[in-house]
Backbone as CSV, one residue per row, in Angstrom:
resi,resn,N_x,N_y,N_z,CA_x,CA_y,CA_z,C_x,C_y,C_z
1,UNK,0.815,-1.205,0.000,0.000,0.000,0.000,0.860,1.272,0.000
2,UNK,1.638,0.984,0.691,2.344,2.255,0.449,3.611,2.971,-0.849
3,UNK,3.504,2.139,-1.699,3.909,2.265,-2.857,2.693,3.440,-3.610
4,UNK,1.532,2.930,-3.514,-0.074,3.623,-3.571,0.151,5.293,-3.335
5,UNK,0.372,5.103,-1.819,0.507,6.768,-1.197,1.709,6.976,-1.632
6,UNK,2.552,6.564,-2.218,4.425,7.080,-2.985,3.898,7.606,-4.226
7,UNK,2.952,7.217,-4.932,2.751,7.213,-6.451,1.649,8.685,-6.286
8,UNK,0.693,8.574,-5.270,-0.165,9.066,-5.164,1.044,10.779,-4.834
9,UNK,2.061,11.204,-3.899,2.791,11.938,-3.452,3.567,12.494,-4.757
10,UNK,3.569,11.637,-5.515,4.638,12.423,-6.623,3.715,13.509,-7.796
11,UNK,2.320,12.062,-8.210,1.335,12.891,-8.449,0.984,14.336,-7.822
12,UNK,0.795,14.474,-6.687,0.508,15.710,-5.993,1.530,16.936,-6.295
13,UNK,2.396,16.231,-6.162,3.622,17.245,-5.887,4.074,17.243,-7.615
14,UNK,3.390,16.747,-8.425,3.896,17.549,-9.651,2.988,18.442,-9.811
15,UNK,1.687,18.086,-9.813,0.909,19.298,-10.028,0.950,20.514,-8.843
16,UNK,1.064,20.055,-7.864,1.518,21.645,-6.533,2.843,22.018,-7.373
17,UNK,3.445,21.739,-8.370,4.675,22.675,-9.262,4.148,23.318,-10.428
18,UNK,3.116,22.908,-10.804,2.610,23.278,-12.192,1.473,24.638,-11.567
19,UNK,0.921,24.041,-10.706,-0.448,24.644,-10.431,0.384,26.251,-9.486
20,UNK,1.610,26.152,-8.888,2.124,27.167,-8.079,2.424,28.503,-9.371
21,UNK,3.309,27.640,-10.489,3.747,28.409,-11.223,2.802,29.718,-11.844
22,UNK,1.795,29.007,-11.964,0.546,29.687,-12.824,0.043,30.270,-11.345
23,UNK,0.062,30.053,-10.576,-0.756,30.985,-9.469,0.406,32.151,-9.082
24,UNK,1.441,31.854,-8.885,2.240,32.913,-8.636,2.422,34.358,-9.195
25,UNK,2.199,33.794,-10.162,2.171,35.156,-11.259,1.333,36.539,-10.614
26,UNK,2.381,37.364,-10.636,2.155,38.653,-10.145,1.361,38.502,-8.800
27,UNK,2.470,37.524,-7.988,2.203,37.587,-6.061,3.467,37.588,-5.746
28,UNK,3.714,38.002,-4.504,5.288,37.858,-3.848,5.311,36.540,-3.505
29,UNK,6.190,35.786,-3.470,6.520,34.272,-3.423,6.395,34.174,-2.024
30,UNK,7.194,34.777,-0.854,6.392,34.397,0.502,4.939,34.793,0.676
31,UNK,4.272,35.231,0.192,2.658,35.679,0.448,1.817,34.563,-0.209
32,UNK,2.735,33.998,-1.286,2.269,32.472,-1.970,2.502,31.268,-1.287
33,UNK,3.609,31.800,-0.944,3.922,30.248,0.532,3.319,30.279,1.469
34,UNK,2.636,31.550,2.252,1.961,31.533,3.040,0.688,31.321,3.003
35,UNK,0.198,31.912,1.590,-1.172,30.997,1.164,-1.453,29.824,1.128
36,UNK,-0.466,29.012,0.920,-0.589,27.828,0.357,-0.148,26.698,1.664
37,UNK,0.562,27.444,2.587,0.538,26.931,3.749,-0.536,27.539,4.700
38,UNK,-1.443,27.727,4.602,-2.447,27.851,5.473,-3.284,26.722,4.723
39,UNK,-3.158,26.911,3.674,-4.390,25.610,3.049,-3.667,24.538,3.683
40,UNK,-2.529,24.205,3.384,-1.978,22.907,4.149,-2.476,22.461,5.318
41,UNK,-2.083,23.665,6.389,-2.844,23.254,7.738,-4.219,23.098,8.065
42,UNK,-4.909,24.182,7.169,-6.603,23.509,6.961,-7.060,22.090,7.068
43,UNK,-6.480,21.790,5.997,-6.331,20.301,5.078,-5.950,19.295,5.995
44,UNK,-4.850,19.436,6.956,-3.965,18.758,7.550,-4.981,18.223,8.805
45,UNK,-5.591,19.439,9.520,-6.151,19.637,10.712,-7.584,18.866,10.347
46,UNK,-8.492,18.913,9.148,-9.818,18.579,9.296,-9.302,17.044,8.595
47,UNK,-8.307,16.306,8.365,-8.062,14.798,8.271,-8.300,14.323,9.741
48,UNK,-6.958,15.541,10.460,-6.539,15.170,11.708,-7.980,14.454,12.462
49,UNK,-8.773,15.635,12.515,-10.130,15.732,13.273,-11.803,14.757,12.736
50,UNK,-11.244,14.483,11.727,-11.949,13.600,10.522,-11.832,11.987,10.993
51,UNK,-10.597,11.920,11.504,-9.902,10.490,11.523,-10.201,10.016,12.902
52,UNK,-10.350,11.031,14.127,-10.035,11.297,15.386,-8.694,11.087,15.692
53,UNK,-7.305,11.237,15.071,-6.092,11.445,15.509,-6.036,12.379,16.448
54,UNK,-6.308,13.437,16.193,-6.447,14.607,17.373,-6.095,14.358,18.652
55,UNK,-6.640,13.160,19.301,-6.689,12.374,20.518,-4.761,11.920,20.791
56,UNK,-4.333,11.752,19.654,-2.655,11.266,19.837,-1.962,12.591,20.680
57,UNK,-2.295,13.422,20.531,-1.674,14.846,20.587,-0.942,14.616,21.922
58,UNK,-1.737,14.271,23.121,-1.381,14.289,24.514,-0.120,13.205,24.936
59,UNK,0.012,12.570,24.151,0.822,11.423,24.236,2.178,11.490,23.422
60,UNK,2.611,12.668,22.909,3.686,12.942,21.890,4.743,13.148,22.761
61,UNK,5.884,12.488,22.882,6.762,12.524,23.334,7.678,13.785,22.850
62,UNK,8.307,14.552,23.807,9.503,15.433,23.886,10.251,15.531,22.754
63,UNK,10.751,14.477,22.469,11.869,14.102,21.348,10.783,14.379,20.422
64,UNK,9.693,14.076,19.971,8.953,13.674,18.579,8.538,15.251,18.187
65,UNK,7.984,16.009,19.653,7.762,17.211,19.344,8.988,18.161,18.717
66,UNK,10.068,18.190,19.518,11.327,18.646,18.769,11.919,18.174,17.053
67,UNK,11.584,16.708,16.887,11.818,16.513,15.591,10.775,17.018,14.441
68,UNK,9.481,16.742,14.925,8.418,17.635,14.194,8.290,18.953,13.736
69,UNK,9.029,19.799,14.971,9.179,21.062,14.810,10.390,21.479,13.896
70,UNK,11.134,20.868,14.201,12.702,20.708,13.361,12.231,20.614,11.799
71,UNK,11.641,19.579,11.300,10.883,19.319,10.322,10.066,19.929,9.840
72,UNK,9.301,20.527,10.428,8.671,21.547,9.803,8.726,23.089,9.776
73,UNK,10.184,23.367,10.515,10.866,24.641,10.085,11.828,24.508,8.501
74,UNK,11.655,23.196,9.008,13.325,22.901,7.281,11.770,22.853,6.412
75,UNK,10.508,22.514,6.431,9.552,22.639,4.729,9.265,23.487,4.691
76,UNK,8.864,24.547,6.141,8.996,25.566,5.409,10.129,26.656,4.826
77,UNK,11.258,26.437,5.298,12.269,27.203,4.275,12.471,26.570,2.890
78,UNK,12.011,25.258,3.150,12.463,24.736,1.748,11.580,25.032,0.494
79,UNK,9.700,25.648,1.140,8.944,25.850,0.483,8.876,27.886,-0.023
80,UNK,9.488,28.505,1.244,9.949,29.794,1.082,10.845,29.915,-0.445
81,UNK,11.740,28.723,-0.547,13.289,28.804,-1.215,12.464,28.188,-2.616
82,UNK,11.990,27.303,-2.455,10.962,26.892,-3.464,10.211,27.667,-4.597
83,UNK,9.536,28.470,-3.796,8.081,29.500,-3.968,9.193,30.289,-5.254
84,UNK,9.903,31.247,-4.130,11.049,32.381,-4.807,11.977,31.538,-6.200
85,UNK,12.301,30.788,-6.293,12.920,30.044,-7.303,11.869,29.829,-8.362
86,UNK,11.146,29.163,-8.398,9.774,28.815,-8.911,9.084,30.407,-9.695
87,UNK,9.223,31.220,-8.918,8.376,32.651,-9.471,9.344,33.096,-10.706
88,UNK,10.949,32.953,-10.745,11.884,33.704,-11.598,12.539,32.242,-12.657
89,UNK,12.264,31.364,-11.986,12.924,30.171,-13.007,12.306,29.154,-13.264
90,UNK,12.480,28.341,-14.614,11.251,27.448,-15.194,10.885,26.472,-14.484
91,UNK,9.696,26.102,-14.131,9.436,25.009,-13.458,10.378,23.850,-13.633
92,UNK,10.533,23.208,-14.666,11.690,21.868,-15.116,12.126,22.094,-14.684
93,UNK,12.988,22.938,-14.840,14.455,23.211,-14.013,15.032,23.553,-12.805
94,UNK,14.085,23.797,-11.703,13.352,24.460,-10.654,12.957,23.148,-9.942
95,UNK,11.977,22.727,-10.068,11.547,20.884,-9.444,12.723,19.585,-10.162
96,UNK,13.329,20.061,-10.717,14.426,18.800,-10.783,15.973,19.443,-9.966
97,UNK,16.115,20.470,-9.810,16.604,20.210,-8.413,16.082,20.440,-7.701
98,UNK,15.040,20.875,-7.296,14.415,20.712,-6.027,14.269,19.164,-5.393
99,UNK,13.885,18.151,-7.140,13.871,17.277,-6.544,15.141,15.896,-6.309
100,UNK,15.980,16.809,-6.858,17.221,16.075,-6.706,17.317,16.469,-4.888
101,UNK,16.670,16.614,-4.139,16.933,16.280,-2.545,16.496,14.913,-2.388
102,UNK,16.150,14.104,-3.453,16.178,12.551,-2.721,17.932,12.456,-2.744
103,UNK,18.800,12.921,-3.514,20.315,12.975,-3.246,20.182,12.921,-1.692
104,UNK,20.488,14.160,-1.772,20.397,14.616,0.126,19.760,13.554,0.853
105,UNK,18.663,13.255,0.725,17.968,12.821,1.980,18.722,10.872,1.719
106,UNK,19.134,10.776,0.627,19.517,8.992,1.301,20.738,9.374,1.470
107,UNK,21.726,10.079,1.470,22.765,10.400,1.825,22.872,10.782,3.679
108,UNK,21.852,11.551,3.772,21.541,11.866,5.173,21.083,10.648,5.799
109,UNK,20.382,10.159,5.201,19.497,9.044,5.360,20.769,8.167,6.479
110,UNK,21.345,7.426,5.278,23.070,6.843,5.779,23.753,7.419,6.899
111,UNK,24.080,8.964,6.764,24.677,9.223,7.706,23.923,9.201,9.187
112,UNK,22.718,9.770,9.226,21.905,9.958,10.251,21.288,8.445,10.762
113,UNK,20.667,7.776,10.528,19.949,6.776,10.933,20.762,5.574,10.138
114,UNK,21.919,5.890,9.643,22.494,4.318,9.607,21.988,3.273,8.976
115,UNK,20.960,3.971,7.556,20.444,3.544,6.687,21.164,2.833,5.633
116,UNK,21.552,1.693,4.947,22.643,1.091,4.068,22.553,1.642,2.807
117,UNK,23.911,1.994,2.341,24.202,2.085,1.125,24.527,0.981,0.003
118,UNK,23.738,-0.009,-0.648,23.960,-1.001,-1.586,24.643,-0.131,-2.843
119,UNK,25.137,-1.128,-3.689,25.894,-0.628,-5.193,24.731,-0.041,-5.885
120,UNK,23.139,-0.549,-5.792,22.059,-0.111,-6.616,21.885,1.499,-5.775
121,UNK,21.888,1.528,-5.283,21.218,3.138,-4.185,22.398,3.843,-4.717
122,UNK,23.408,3.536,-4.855,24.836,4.490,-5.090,24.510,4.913,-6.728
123,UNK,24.514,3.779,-7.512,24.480,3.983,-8.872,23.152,4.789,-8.995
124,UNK,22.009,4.583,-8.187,20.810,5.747,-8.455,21.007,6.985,-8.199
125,UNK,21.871,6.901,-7.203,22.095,8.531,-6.851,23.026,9.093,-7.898
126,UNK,23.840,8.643,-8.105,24.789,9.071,-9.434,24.341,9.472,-10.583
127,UNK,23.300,8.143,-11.007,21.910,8.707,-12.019,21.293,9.920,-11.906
128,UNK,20.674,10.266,-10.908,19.933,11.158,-10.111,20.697,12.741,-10.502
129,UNK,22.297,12.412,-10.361,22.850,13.680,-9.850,23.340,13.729,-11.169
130,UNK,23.700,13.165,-12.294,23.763,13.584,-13.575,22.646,14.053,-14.063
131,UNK,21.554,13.621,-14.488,20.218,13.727,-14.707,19.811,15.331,-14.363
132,UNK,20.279,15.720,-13.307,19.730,16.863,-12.475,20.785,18.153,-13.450
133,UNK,21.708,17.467,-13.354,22.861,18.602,-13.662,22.802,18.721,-15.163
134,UNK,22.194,17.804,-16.013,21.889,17.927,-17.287,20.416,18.875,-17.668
135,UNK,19.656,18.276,-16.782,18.605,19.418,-16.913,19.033,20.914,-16.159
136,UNK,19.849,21.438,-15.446,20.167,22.371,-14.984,20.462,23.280,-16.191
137,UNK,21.615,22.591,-17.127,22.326,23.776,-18.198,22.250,23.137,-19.260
């Protein structure tokens, strides 16, 4: 199933690149991130309350709250850095490095949580990071 919600995430997130580009037009890029992050938390909050998760809240451990918060200071700079890139440079070129952070994140991945590096994950990332740098210039 969760291949489902992977397929379903990329879907989303190509069109939140297509659909930003065309909305941006003649807005300041943080006033667009901030639009678009309030819909998030809308969205986020009436699942939350939809599902009855809500109820987990009291039970969030110290550590989880700090990593959450951590986490969601790095999307939103990454969606600030996003927005502003996105308003002055072509989408393609713009979401392929943006999305060349699967680089980053199995690299971090490894270093941080001691996640394995096989010969296939190495040779993808290599793929990945040519690929990116070819669509760049």
């Amino acid at each position: 199933m969760w291949i489902v919600y992977a397929l379903l995430a990329a879907v989303f997130a190509a069109l939140t690149s297509v659909l930003a580009k065309i909305g941006i037009e003649n807005v300041n890029s943080h006033l667009a991130t901030a639009i678009r992050t309030v819909v998030v938390l809308v969205l986020a909050w009436l699942i939350v309350w939809m599902t009855g998760a809500h109820q987990g809240v009291k039970v969030i451990s110290t550590k989880s709250w700090v990593f959450l918060c951590l986490s969601g200071a790095a999307t939103g700079l990454s969606w600030l850095c996003f927005y502003k890139a996105l308003q002055i440079g072509d989408v393609s070129r713009v979401t392929a490095i943006d999305k060349s952070s699967l680089v980053l994140t199995i690299l971090f991945a490894a270093m941080f949580l001691g996640e394995p590096l096989s010969a296939k994950v190495v040779i993808g990332v290599l793929l990945i990071t040519i690929g990116t740098l070819i669509m760049m210039f």
